[in-house]
VOPAGU-2260 file (C-alpha; in pm, 1 decimal, decimal comma):
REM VOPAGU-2260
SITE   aa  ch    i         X         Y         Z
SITE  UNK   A    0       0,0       0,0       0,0
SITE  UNK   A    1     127,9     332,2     -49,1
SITE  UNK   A    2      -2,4     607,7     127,5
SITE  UNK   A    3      97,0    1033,1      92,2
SITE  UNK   A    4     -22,3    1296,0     287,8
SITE  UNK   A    5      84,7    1694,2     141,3
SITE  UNK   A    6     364,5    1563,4      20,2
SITE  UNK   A    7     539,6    1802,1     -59,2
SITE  UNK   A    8     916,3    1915,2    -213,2
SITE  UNK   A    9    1099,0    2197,5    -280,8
SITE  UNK   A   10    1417,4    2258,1    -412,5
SITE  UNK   A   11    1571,0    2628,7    -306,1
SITE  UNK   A   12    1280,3    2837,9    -431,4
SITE  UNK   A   13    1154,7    2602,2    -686,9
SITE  UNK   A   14     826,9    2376,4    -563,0
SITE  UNK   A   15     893,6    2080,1    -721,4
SITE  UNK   A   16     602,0    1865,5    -539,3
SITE  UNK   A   17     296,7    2077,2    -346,9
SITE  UNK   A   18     143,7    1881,3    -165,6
SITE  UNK   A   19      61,1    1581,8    -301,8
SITE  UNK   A   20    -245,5    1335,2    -152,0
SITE  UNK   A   21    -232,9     980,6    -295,2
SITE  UNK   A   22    -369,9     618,9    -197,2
SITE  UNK   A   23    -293,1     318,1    -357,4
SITE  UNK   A   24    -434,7     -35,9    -182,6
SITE  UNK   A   25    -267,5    -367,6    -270,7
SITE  UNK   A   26    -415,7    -488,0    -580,1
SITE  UNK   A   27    -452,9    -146,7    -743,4
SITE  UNK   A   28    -262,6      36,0    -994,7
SITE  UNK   A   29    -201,0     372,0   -1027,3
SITE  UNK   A   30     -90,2     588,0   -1348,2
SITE  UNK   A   31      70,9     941,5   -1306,5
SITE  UNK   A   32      15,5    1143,0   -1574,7
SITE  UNK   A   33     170,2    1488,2   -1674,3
SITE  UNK   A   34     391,9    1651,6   -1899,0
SITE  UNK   A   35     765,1    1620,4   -1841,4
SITE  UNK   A   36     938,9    1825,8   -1526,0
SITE  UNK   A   37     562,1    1788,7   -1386,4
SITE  UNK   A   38     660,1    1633,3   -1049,4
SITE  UNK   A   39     603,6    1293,0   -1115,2
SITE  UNK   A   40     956,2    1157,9   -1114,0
SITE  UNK   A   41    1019,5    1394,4    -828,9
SITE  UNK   A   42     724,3    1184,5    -644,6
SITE  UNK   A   43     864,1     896,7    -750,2
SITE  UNK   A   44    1200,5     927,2    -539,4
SITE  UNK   A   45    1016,9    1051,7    -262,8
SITE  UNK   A   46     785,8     676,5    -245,2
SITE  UNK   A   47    1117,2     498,1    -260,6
SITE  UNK   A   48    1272,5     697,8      -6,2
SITE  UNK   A   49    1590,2     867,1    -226,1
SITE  UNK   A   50    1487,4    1195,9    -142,8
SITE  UNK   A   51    1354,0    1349,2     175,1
SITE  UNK   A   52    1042,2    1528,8     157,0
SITE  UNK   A   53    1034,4    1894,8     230,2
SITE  UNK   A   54     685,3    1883,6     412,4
SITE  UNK   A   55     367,8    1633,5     469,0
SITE  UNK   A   56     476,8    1259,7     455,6
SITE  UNK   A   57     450,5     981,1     262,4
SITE  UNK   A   58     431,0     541,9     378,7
SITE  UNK   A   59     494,1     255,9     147,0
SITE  UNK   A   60     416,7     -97,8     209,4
SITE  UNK   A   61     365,1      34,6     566,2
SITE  UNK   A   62     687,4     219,7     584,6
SITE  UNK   A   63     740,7     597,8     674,8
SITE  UNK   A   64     965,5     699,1     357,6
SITE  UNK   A   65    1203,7     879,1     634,5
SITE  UNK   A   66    1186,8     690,1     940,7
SITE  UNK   A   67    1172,6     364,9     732,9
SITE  UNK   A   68    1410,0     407,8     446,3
SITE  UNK   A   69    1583,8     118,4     422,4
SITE  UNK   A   70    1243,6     -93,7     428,0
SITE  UNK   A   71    1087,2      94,4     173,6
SITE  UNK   A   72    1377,0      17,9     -42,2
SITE  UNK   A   73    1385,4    -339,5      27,6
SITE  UNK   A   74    1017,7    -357,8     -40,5
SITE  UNK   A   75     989,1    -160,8    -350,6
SITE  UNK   A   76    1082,5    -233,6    -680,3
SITE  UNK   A   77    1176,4      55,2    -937,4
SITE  UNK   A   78    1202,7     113,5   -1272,1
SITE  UNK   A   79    1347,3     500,3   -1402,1
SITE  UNK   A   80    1364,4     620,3   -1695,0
SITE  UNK   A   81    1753,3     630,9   -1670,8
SITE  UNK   A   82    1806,0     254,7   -1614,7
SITE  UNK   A   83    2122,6     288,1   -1452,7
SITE  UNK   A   84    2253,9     -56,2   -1682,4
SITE  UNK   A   85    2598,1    -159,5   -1625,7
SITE  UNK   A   86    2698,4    -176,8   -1972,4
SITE  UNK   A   87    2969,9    -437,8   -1934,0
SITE  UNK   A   88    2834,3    -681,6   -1745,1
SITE  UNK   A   89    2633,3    -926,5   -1895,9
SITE  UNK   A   90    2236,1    -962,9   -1823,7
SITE  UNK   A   91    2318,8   -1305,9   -1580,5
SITE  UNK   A   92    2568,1   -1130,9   -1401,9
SITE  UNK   A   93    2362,8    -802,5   -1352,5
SITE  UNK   A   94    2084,2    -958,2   -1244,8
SITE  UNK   A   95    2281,7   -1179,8   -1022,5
SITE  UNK   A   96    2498,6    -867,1    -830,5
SITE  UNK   A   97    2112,9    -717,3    -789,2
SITE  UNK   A   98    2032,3   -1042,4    -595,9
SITE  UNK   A   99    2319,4   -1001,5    -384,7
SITE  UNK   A  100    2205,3    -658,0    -319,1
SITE  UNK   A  101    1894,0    -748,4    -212,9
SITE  UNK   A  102    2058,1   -1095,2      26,5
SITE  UNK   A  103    1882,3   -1341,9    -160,4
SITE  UNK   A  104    2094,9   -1650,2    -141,3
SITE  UNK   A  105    2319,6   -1832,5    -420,2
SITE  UNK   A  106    1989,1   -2084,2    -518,4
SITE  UNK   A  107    1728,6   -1803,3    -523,9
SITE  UNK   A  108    1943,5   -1539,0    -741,6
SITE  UNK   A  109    1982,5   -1834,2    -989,2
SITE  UNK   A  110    1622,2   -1942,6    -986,9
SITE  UNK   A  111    1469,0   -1613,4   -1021,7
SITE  UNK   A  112    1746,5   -1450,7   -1285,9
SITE  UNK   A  113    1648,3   -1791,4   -1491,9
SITE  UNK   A  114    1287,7   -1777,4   -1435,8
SITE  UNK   A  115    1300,4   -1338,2   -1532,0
SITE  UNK   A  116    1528,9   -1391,2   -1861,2
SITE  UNK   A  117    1347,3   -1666,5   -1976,2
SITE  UNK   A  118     975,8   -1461,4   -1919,2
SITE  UNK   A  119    1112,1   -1184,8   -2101,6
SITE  UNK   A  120    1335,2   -1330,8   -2344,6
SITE  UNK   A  121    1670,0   -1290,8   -2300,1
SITE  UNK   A  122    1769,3   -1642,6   -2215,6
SITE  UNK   A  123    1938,7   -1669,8   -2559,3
SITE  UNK   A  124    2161,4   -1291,8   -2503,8
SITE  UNK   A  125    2188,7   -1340,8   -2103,5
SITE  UNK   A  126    2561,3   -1443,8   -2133,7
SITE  UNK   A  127    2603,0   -1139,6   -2401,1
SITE  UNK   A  128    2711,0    -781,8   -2278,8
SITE  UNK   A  129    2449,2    -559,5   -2219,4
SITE  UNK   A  130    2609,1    -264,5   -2419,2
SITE  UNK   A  131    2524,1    -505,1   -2717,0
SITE  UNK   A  132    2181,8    -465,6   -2626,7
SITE  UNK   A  133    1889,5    -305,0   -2823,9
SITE  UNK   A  134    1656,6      14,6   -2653,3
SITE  UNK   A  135    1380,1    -255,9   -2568,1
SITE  UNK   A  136    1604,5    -594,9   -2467,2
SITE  UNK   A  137    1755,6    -294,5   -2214,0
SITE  UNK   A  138    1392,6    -189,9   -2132,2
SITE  UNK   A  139    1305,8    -540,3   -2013,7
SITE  UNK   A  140    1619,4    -627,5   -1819,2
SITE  UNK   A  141    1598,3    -312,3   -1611,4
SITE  UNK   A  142    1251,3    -454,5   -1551,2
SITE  UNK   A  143    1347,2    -764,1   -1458,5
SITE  UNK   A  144    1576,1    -613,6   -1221,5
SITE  UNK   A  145    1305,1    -401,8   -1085,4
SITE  UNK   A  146    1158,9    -786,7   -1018,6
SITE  UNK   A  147    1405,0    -951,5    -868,7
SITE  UNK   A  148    1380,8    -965,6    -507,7
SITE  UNK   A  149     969,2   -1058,7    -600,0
SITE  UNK   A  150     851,4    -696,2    -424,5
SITE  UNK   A  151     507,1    -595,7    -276,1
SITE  UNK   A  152     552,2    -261,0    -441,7
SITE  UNK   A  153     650,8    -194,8    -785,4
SITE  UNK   A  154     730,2     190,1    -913,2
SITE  UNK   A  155     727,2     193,6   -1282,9
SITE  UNK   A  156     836,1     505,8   -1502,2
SITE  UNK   A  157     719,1     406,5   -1878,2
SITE  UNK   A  158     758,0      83,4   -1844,3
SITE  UNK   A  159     703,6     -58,8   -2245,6
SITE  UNK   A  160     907,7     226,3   -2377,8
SITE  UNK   A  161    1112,1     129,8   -2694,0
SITE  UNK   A  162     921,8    -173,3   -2703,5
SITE  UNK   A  163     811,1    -345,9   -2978,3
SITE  UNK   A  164     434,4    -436,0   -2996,7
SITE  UNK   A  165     477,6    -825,4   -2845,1
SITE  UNK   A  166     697,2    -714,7   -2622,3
SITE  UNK   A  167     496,8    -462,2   -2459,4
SITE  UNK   A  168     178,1    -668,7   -2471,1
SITE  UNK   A  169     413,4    -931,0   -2232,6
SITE  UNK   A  170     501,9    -639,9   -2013,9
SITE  UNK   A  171     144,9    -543,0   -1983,7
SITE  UNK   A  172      35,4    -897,4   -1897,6
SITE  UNK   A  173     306,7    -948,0   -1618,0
SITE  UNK   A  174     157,9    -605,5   -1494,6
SITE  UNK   A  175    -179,6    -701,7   -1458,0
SITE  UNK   A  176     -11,0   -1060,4   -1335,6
SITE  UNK   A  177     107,9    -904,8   -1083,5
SITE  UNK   A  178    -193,0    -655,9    -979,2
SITE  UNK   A  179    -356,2    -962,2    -924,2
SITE  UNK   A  180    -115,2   -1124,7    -696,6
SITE  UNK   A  181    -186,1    -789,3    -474,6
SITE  UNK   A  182     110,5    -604,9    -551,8
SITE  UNK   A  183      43,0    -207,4    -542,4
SITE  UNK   A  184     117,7     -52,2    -868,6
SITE  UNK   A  185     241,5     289,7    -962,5
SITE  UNK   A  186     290,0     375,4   -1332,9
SITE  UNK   A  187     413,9     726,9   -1476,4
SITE  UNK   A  188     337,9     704,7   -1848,1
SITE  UNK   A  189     247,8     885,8   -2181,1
SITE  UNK   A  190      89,8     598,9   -2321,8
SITE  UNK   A  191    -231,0     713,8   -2264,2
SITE  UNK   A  192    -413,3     386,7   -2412,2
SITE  UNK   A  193    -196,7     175,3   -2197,9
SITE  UNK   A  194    -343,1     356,3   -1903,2
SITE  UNK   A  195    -654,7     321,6   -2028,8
SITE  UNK   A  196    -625,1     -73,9   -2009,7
SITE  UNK   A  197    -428,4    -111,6   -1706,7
SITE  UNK   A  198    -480,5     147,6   -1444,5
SITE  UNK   A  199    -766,4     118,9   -1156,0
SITE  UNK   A  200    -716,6     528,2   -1038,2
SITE  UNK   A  201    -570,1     780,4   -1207,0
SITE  UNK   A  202    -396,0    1103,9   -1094,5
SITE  UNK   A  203    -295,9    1405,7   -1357,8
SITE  UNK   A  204     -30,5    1648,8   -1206,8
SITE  UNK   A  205      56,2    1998,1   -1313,9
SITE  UNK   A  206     380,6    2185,4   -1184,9
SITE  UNK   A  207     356,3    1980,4    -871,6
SITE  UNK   A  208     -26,5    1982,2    -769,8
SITE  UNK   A  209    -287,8    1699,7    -834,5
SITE  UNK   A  210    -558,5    1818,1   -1077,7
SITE  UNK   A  211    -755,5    1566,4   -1059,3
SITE  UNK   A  212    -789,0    1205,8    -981,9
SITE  UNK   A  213   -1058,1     901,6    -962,4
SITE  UNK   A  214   -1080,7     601,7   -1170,6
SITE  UNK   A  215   -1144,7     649,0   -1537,9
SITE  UNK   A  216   -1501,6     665,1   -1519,7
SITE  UNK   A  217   -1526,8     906,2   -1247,0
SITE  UNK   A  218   -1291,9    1166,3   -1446,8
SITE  UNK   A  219   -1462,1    1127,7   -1746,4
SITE  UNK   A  220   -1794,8    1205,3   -1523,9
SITE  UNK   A  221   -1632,6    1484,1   -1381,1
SITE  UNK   A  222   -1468,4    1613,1   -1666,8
SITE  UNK   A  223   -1646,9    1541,6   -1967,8
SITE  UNK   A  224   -1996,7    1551,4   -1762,4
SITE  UNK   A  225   -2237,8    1233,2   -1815,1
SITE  UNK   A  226   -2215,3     985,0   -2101,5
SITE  UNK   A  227   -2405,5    1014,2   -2432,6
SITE  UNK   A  228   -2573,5     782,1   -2614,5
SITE  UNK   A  229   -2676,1     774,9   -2965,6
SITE  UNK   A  230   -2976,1     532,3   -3067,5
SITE  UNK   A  231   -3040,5     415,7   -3389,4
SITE  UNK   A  232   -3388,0     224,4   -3559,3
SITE  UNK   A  233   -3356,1     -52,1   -3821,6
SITE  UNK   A  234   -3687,3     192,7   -4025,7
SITE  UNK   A  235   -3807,6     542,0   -3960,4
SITE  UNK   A  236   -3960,1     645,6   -3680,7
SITE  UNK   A  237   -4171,5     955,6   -3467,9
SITE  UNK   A  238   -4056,2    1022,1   -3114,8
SITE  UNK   A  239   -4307,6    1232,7   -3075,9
SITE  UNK   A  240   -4466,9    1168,5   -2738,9
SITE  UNK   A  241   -4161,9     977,5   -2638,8
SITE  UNK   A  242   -4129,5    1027,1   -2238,6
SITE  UNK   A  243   -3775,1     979,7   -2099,4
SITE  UNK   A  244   -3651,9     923,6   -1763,8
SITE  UNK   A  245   -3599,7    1286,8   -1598,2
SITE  UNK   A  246   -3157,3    1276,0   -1594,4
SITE  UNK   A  247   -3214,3    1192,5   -1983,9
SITE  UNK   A  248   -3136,4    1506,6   -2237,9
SITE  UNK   A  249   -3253,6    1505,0   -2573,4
SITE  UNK   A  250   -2970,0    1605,5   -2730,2
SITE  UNK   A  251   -3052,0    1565,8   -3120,3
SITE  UNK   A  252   -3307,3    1396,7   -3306,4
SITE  UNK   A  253   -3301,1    1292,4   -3694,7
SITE  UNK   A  254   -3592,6    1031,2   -3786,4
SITE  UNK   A  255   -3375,5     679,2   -3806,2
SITE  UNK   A  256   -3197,0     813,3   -3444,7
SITE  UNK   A  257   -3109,0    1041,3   -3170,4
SITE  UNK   A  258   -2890,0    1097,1   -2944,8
SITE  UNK   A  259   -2912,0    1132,3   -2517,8
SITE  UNK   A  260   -2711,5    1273,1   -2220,2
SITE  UNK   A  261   -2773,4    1026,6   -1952,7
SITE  UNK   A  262   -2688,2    1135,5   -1566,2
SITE  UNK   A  263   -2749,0     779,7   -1419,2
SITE  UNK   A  264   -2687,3     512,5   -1686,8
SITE  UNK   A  265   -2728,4     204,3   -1495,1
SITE  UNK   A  266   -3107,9     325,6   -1413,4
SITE  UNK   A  267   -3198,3     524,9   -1673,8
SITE  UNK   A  268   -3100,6     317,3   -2002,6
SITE  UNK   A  269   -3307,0      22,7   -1872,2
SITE  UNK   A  270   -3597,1     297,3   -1832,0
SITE  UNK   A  271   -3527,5     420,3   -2183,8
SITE  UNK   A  272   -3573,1      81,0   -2332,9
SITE  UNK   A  273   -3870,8      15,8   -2201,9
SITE  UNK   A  274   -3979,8     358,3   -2325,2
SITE  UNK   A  275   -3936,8     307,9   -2661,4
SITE  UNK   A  276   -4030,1     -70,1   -2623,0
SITE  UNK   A  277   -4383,8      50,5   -2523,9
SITE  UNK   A  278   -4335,3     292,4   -2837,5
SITE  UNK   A  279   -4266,8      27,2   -3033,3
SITE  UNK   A  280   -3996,9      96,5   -3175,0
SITE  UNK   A  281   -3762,2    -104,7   -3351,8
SITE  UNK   A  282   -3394,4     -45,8   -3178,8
SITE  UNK   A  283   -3117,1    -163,0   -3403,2
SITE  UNK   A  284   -2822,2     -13,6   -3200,8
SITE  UNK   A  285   -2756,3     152,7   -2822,3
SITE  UNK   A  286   -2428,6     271,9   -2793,7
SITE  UNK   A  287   -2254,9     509,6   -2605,0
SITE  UNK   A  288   -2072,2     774,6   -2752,6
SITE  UNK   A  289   -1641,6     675,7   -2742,6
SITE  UNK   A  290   -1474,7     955,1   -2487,6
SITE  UNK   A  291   -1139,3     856,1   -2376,1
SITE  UNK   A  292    -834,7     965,2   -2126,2
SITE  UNK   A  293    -674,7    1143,0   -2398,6
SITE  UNK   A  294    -977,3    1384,3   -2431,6
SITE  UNK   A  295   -1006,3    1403,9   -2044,7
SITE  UNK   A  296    -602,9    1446,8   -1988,7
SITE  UNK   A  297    -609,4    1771,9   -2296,3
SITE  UNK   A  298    -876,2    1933,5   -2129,6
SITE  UNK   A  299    -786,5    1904,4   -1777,6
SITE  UNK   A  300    -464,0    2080,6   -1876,0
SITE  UNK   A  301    -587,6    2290,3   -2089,8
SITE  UNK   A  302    -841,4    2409,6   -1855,0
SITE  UNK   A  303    -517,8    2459,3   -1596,2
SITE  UNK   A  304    -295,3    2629,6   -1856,4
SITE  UNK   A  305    -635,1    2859,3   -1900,7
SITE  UNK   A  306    -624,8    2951,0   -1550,4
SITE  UNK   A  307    -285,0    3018,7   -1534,0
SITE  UNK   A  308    -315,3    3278,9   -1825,7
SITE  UNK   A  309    -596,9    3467,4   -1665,9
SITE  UNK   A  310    -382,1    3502,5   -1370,7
């Protein structure tokens, strides 16, 4: 579990992190999203206890990131955008000297470096040098490393970048593998589809401060206001008379379909059925309208950068 309260950094007079509230429960994942020198890296250290907040406090895996650090480091597992590869070493041997770092004996280092090349696919290049490596065979060691020592909490900074297509579908997988084995989750990525698929809450940050956050329902609620619907008939038909449930707006009407702001969904589309069912009216399609993270995410900031101007 990870846990902040105003977390909060500064650097001299630059705020990198203002006060930051965040909750993650085993079994969830997490994706921080924002544009580059945002905060979210600067969070990042903070959870796994490699810098020292400023103000407010922060707990993972039931840790106090200062009073605890060398827990939370033991029971986190990381993966930065600067990998930090040793270049000459080769994958077996780097993942071995992590093992050691993290006291896992002779038998378990060789187990679980076997058992992490051969899931990602490296078994054939582990005795090869890693400077020989490509972008995305690097990608995949440094998250095998982040794997090793089998952690409760995993910290993940764009975690299928340079990937090819398989490869981050396998990366994806062992995420949600491992969301359901109750690890807690915390991605920081661009991939705003990926997000999409994988991430139970998410948070958008701007110079520091939380915009918003909820799962992706809730900020497309709160952001894009209630679904729409459009409904289509297999022949031509009059609404006229047509009664709808009261948190249902007509929003335009042709005479083969129309379309519908619904409030309350799970009540109301049942209601609207039956509606036009009593009408009868021949439904060929009910389908709500696409909206997706990328439209919440551009106006959220957009809406800040807005603010920000009038000021």
């Amino acid at each position: 579990m990870i846990e902040t309260h105003d977390l909060t950094k500064q650097f001299h007079d630059f705020l990198a992190v203002d006060e930051v509230n965040l909750s993650v429960d085993a079994g969830q994942i997490l994706a921080i999203l924002g544009q580059n020198g945002a905060g979210k890296t600067t969070t990042v250290r903070m959870l796994t206890a490699l810098l020292t907040p400023t103000s407010g406090w922060a707990k993972v895996a039931g840790y106090d990131v200062v009073k605890n650090g060398h827990d939370v480091r033991s029971s986190v597992g990381v993966l930065t955008e600067q990998h930090g590869l040793y270049m000459r070493m080769t994958a077996i041997e780097y993942l071995d000297f992590f093992g050691q770092v993290y006291s896992l004996s002779a038998s378990a280092r060789k187990a679980r470096s076997e058992h992490l090349l051969q899931y990602f696919g490296l078994t054939e290049a582990s005795k090869r040098r890693i400077g020989e490596y490509s972008k995305g065979m690097r990608q995949k060691l440094a998250l095998a490393r982040a794997m090793m020592h089998d952690p409760g909490v995993l910290l993940l900074d764009e975690p299928t970048s340079a990937m090819d297509p398989e490869s981050a579908r396998l990366v994806r997988d062992e995420i949600a593998r491992l969301k359901s084995s109750q690890r807690t989750i915390v991605i920081c990525s661009h991939n705003l589809t990926e997000v999409e698929a994988l991430a139970d809450k998410i948070a958008i940050i701007y110079r520091g401060r939380i915009l918003m956050q909820g799962s992706l329902e809730e900020l497309k609620h709160n952001v894009l206001g209630a679904p729409e619907y459009e409904i289509k008939f297999s022949d031509t038909w009059d609404a006229g008379g047509l009664e709808l449930p009261k948190d249902v707006e007509m929003l335009s009407r042709t005479a083969t379909s129309f379309k519908v702001r619904v409030e309350r969904p799970q009540e109301s589309n049942p209601l609207i059925l039956k509606a036009l069912s009593a009408k009868s009216a021949s439904v060929m399609a009910f389908q709500e309208e696409p909206r997706t993270l990328e439209q919440v995410y551009l106006k959220v900031m957009a809406e800040a950068k807005g603010r920000e101007n009038v000021q």
